[in-house]
LUMDRENKOL-725517 format. One line per 2 residues: their letters; for each residue x, y, z of C-alpha. Coordinates in Angstrom, 3 decimals. Layout:
% residues N
a) X Y Z  ... $
This chain:
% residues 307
xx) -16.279 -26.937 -1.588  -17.898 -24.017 -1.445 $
xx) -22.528 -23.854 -2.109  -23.499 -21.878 -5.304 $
xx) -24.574 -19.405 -3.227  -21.222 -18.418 -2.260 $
xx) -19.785 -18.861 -5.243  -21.657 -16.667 -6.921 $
xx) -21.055 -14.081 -3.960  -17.281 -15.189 -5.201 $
xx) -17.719 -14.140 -8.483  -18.981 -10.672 -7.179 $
xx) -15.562 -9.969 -5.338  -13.335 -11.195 -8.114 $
xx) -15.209 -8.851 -10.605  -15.075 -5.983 -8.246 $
xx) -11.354 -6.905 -7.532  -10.606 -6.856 -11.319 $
xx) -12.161 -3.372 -11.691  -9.810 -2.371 -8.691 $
xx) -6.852 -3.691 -10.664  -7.492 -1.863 -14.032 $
xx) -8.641 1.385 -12.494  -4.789 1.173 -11.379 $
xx) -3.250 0.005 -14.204  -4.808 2.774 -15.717 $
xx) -3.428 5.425 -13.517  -6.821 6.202 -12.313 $
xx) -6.396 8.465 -8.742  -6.570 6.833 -5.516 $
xx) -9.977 7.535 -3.902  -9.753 9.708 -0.833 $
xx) -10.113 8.226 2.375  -13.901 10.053 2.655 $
xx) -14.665 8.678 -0.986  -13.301 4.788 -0.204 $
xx) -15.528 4.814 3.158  -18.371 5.939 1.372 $
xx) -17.669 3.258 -1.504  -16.418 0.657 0.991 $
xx) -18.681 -2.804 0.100  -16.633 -5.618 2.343 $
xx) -18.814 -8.754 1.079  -20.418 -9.224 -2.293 $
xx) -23.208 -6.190 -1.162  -24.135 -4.529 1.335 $
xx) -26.871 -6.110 3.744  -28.724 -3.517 5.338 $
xx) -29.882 -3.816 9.522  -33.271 -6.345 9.799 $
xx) -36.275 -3.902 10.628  -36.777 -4.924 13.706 $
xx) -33.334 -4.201 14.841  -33.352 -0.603 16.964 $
xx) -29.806 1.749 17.068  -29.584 4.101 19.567 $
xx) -26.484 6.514 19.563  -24.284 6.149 22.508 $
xx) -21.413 8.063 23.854  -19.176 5.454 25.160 $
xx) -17.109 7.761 27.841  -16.233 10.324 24.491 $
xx) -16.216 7.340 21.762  -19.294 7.193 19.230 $
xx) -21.048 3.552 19.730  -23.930 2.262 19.192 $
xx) -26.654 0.114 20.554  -27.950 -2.534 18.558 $
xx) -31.081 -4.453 20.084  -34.124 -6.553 19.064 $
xx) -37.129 -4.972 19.533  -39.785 -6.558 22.019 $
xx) -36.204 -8.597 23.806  -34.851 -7.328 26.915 $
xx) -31.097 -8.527 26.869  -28.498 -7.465 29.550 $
xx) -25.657 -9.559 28.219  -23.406 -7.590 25.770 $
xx) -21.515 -8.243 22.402  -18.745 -5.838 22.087 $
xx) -18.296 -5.432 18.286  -15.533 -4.113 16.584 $
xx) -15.527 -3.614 12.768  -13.164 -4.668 10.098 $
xx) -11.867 -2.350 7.164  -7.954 -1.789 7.838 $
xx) -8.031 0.630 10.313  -9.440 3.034 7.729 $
xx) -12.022 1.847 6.637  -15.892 0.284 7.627 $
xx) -18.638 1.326 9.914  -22.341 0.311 10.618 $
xx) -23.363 0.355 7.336  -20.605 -1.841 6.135 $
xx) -20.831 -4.567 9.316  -23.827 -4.099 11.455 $
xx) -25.970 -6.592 9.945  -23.407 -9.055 10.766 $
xx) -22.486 -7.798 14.263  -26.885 -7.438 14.876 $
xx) -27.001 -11.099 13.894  -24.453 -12.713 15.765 $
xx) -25.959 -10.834 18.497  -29.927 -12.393 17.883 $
xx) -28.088 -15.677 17.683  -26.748 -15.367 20.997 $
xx) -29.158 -13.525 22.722  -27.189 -10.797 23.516 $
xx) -27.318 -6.930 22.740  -24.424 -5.440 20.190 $
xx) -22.149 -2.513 21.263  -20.993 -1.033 17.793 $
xx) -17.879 0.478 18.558  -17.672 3.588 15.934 $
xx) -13.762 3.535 16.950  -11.838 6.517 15.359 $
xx) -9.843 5.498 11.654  -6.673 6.189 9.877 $
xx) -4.826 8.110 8.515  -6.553 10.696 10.332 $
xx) -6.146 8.939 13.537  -3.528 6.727 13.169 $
xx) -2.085 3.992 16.304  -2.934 4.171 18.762 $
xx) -6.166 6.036 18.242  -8.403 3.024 17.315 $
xx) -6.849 1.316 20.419  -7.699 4.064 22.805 $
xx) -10.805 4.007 21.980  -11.740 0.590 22.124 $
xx) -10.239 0.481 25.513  -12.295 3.729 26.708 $
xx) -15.656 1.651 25.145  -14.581 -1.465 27.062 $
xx) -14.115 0.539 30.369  -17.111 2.455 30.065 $
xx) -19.246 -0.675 29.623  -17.796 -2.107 32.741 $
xx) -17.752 1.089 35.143  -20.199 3.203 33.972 $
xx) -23.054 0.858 33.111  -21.553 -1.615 35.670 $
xx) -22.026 -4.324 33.417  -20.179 -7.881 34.503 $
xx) -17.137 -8.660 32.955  -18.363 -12.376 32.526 $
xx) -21.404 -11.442 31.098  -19.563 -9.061 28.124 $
xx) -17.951 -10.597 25.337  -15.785 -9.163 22.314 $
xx) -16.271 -9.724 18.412  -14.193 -8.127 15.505 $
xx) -13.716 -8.951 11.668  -10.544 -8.625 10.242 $
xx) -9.062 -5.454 11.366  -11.667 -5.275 14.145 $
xx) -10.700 -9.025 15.097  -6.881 -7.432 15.763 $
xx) -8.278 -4.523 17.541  -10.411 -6.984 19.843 $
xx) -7.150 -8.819 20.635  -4.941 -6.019 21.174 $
xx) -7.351 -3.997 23.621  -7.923 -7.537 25.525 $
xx) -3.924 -7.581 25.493  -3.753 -3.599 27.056 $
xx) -6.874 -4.718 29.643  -4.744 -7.615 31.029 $
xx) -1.225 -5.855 31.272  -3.011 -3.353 32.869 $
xx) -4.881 -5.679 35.573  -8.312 -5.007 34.576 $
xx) -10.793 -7.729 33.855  -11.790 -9.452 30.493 $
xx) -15.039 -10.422 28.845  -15.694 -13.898 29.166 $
xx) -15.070 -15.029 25.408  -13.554 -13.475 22.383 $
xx) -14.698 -13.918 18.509  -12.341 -13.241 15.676 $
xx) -13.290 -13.346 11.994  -10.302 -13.793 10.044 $
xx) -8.306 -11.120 12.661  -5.691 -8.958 11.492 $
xx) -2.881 -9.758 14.056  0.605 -9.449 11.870 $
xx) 0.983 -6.063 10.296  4.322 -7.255 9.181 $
xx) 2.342 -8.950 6.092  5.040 -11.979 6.959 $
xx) 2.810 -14.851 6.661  3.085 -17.745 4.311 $
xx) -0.841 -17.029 2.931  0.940 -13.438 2.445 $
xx) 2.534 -15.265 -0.749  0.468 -18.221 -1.192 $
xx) -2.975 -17.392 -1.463  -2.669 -14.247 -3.735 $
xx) -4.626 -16.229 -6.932  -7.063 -17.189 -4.261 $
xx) -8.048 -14.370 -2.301  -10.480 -11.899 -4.174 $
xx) -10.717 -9.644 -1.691  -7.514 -7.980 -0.579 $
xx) -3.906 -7.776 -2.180  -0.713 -7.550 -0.407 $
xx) -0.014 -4.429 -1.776  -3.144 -3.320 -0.494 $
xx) -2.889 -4.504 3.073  0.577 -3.166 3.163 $
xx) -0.963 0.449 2.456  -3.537 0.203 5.189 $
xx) -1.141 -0.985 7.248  1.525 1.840 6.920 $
xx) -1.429 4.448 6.758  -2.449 2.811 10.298 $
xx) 1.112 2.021 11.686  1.964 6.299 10.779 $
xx) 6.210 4.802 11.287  5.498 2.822 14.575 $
xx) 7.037 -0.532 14.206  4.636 -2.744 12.618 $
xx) 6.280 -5.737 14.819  4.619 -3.474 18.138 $
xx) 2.597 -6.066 20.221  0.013 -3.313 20.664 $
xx) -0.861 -3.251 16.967  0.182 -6.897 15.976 $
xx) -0.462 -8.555 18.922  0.734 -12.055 17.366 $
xx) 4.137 -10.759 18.845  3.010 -10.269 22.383 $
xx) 2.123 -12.719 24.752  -1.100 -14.224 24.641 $
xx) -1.304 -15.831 28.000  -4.203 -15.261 30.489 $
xx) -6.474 -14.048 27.205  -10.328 -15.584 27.739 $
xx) -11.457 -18.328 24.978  -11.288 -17.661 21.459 $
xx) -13.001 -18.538 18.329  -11.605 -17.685 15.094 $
xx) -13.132 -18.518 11.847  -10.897 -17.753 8.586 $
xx) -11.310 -19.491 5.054  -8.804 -20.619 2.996 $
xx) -9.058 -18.054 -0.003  -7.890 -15.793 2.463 $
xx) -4.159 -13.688 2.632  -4.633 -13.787 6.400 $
xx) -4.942 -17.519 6.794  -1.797 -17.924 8.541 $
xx) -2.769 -14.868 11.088  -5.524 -16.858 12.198 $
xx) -3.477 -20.370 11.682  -0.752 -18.685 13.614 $
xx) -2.438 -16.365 16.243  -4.620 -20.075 17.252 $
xx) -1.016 -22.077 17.255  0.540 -19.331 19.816 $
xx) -2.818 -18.584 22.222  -2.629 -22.693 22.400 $
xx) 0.597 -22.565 23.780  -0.168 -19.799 25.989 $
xx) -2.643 -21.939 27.376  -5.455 -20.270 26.566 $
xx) -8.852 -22.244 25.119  -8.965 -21.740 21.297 $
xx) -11.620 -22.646 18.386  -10.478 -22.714 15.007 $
xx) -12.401 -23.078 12.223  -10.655 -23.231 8.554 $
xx) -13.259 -23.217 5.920  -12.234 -24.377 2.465 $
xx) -12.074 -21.954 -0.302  -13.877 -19.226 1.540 $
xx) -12.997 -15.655 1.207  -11.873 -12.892 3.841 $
xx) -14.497 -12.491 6.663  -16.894 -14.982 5.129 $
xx) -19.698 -14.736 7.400  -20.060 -11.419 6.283 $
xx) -21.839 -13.025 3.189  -25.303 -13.212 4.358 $
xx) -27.740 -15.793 2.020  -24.988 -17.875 1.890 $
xx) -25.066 -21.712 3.992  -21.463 -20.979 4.931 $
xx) -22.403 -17.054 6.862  -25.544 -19.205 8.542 $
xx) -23.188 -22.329 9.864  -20.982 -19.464 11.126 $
xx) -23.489 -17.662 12.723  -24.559 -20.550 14.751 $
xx) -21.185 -21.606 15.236  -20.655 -18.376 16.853 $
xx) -23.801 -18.063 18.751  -22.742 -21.576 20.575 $
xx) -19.622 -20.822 21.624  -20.839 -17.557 23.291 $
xx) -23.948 -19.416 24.943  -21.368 -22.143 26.670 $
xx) -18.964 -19.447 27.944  -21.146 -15.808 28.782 $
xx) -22.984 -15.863 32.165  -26.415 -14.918 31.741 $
x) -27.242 -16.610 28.262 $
């Protein structure tokens, strides 16, 4: 059952979800994509970087990153983060409080990943340049594979998986361990939480996710491993930890994705957390985010050299 805490970060999302719903039903204009980004809350607010967190602007061989480090800690393991926000969506305003804390939890530094969006850059532009981040982490700061791991909420968990799918075909190395926050791996929308967890969710609609999807996809096949990588083969992929909730429309991603990297045999974590929204450990004050957090931080401390 969910704390208070939560649900009143609940209540939050379900009024702002409401306000969504009657803006539409009365034929209010779709935001641009310029005025949703600069509108885009993914949690119940937005939680600003700690103080003592220092960004420095990166160019990732041509992709905008950026490092995200404790002051006074020298750290040579790496976090590769990769935000959520359906391809369109999201940046370090709207995730790197999460993606700084799962990196003081672990004792590792944060790559933000500033990866290009839709519909301006549609497939396989996000893709690309999560690949060029990843290979310009291992070459050009010659940091070890095994000491690099990924992270990525929703969207961002898909985009994790798919450039860890593209690195393997392709015979280069992986990071050690992969975290996945209620991924996006099905752009089909075909999963039974597609239908069953509409009344629950009050985030995201399938109407919604089918728009951000499309605006992504730009008429590739949404059923292309590349961009739903729940159709390609998962075998050889490092260890995985997903967390989803259950008042979440992509439920069965997560339910399915961890069924499917099982039989691949590849090492999985899942973590199903009972009536607890899209990307919950987003929700910072909250006893569910902090169990998450250290969740996280434990499964990258067993499995990334150097922690």
């Amino acid at each position: 059952m969910p704390s208070t805490e939560m649900e009143a970060a609940l209540a939050v999302m379900r009024a702002r979800q409401r306000a969504a719903a009657a803006a539409v039903e009365a034929g209010q204009a779709e935001p641009t994509p310029d005025e949703a980004r600069a509108s885009f809350v993914p949690g119940d607010t937005l939680h600003p970087l700690p103080a003592d967190v220092r960004v420095t602007d990166v160019d990732a061989g041509g992709v905008a990153a950026h490092w995200l480090d404790v002051q006074g800690e020298n750290r040579t393991s790496v976090l590769v983060f990769l935000h959520g926000g359906g391809f369109q969506l999201g940046s370090l305003a709207s995730d790197g409080e999460l993606a700084a804390r799962l990196g003081r939890a672990a004792g590792m530094r944060v790559l933000f990943v500033d990866y290009r969006l839709a519909p301006e850059h549609p497939f396989p532009a996000a893709l690309d340049d999560a690949r060029t981040a990843w290979e310009w982490l291992c070459v050009a700061q010659g940091s070890p594979p095994m000491s690099v791991a990924f992270a990525g909420d929703s969207a961002g968990g898909g985009l994790a998986l798919s450039t860890l799918v593209a690195a393997r075909d392709a015979g280069e190395p992986l990071p050690a361990a992969v975290v996945l926050m209620s991924p996006t791996v099905d752009l089909t929308g075909s999963g039974e939480s597609m239908r069953d967890r509409v009344a629950e969710d009050p985030v995201s609609t399938p109407q919604l996710l089918a728009r951000l999807a499309a605006d992504y996809l730009d008429g590739v096949d949404p059923r292309t491993p590349a961009a739903s990588p729940l159709f390609g083969s998962l075998a050889g992929l490092p260890p995985l930890h997903i967390e989803v909730g259950t008042a979440d429309l992509l439920l069965s991603d997560a339910e399915r994705l961890a069924a499917a990297a099982t039989a691949a045999g590849v090492e999985v974590q899942l973590v199903v957390g009972q009536g607890l929204p899209h990307v919950f450990p987003l929700l910072l004050g909250t006893p569910e985010a902090q169990d998450a957090t250290e969740r996280i931080a434990r499964f990258l401390r067993e499995r990334v050299e150097g922690l």
